[in-house]
C-alpha positions as CSV (number, residue, x, y, z in Angstrom):
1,X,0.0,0.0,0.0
2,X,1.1,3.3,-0.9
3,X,1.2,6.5,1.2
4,X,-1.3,7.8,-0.4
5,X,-3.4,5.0,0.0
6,X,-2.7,4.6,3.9
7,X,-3.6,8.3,4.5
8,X,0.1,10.0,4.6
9,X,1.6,12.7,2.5
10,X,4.5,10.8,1.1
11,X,6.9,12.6,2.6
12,X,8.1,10.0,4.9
13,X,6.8,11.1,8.2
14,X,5.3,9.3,10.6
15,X,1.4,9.5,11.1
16,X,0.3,12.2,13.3
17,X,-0.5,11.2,16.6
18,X,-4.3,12.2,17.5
19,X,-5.7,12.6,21.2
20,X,-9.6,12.2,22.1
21,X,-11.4,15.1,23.4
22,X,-14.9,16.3,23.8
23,X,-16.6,19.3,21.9
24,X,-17.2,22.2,23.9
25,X,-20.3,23.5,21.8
26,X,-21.8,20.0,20.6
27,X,-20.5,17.8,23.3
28,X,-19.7,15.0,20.6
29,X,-16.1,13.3,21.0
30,X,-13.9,14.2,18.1
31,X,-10.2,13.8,18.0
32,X,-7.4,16.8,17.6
33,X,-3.7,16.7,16.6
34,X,-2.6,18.4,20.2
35,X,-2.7,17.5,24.1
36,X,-5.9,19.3,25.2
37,X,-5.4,21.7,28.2
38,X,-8.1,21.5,30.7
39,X,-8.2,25.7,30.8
40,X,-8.5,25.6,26.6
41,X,-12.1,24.5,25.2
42,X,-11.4,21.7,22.1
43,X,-14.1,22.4,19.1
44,X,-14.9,19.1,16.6
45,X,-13.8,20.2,12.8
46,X,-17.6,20.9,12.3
47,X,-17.8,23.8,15.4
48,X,-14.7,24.8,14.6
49,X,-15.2,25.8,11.1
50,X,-18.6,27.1,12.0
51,X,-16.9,29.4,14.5
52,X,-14.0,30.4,12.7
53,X,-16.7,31.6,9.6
54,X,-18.7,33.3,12.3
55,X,-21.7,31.6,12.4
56,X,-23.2,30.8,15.9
């Protein structure tokens, strides 16, 4: 299987590791590139791109 086909960019670096967290607006479990902080709210891709276009 190719990188492509496994998800990677080729480039021959590892995948990046993902941690769980929970969604501050929606409360659904999503999963983000970083270590959540306990004092920093996580949004899922969906909230956070709904945020970040200013839509409430």
């Amino acid at each position: 299987m190719s990188d492509e086909q496994s998800g990677g960019c080729g480039c021959g670096q590892a995948p990046r590791e993902m941690y769980k967290a929970v969604c501050a607006e929606c409360k659904q479990e999503c999963e983000v590139p970083f270590k959540p902080k306990d004092d920093r709210p996580i949004y899922c891709k969906a909230c956070f791109t709904k945020r970040k276009s200013g839509g409430r």
